[in-house]
C-alpha positions as CSV (number, residue, x, y, z in Angstrom):
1,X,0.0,0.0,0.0
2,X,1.0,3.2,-1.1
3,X,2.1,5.8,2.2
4,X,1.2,8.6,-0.7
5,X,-2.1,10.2,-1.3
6,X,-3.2,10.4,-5.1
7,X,-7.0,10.5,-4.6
8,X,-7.1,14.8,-5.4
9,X,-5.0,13.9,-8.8
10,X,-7.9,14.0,-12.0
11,X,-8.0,14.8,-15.2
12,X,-9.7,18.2,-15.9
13,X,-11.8,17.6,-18.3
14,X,-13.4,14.7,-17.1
15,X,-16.0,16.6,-15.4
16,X,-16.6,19.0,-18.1
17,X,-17.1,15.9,-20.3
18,X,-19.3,14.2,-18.3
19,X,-21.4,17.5,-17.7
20,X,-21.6,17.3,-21.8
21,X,-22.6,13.9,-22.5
22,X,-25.4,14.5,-20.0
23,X,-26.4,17.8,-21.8
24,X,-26.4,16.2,-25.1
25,X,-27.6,12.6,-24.5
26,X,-31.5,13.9,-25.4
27,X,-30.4,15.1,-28.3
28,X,-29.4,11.3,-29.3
29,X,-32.2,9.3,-28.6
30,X,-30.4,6.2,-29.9
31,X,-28.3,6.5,-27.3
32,X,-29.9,8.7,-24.6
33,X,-31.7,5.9,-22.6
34,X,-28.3,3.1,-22.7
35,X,-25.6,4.3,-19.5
36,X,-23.3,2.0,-20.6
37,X,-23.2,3.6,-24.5
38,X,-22.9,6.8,-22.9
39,X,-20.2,5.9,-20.4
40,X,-18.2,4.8,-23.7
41,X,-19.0,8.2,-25.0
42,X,-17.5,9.9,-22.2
43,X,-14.5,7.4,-22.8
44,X,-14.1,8.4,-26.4
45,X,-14.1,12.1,-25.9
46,X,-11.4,11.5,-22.9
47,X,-9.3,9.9,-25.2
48,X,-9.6,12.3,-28.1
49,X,-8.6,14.7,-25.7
50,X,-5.0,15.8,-24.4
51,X,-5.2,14.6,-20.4
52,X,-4.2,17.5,-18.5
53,X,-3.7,16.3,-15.1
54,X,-4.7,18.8,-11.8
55,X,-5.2,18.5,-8.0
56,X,-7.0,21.4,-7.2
57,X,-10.1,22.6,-10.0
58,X,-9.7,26.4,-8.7
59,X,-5.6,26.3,-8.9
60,X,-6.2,25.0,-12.5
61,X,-9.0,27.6,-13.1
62,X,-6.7,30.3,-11.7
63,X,-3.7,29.6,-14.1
64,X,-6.1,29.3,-17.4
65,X,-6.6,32.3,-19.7
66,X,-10.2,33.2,-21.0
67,X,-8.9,32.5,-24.3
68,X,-7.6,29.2,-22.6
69,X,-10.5,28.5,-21.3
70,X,-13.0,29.1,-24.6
71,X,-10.8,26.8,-26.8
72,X,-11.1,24.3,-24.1
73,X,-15.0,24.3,-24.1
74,X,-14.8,24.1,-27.8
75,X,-12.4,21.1,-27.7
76,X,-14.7,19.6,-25.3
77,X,-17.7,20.0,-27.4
78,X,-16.0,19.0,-30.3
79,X,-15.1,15.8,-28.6
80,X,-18.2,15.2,-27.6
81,X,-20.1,15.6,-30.9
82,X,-17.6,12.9,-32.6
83,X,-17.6,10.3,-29.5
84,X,-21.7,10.6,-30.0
85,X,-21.3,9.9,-34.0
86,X,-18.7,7.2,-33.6
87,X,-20.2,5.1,-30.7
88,X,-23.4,5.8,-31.8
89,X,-22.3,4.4,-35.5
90,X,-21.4,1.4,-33.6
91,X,-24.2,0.8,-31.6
92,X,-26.2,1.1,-35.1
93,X,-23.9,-1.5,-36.7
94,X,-24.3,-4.0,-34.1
95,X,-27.8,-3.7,-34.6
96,X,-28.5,-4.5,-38.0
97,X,-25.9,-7.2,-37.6
């Protein structure tokens, strides 16, 4: 057992990526009412994503220009929008197989 503490180390955007997929999800229907398709969403955006490792949200937040900050959201979003076409792509191949 580790005598170190890791539990405040996350990635930043996981919570603005989860906070996405949730606001999107009704606007995929396909998808919307299956947890584990949109957990894989969540994944897919994560890993299309640079990680971008903090401790402390409001350290982070402080350091982080607007500019910074708006092409953040945008990547984010952007992320989002492909993880819902490609695992919802997938879900529709499986499907009809």
């Amino acid at each position: 057992m580790s005598r170190y503490h890791f539990t405040s180390v996350h990635n930043h955007f996981e919570e603005a990526v989860f906070q996405r997929v949730e606001s999107e999800a009704p606007s995929y229907p396909n998808l919307a009412g299956h947890p584990e398709l949109l957990a894989d969403v969540a994944c897919v955006a994560l890993n299309a994503l640079p990680p971008r490792y903090i401790r402390h949200d409001i350290d982070f937040n402080f350091y982080v220009s607007d500019q910074e900050r708006a092409q953040m959201v945008a990547h984010v979003n952007a992320a989002v929008r492909a993880a819902f076409d490609f695992v919802g792509s997938r879900a529709a191949q499986r499907q009809s197989a």
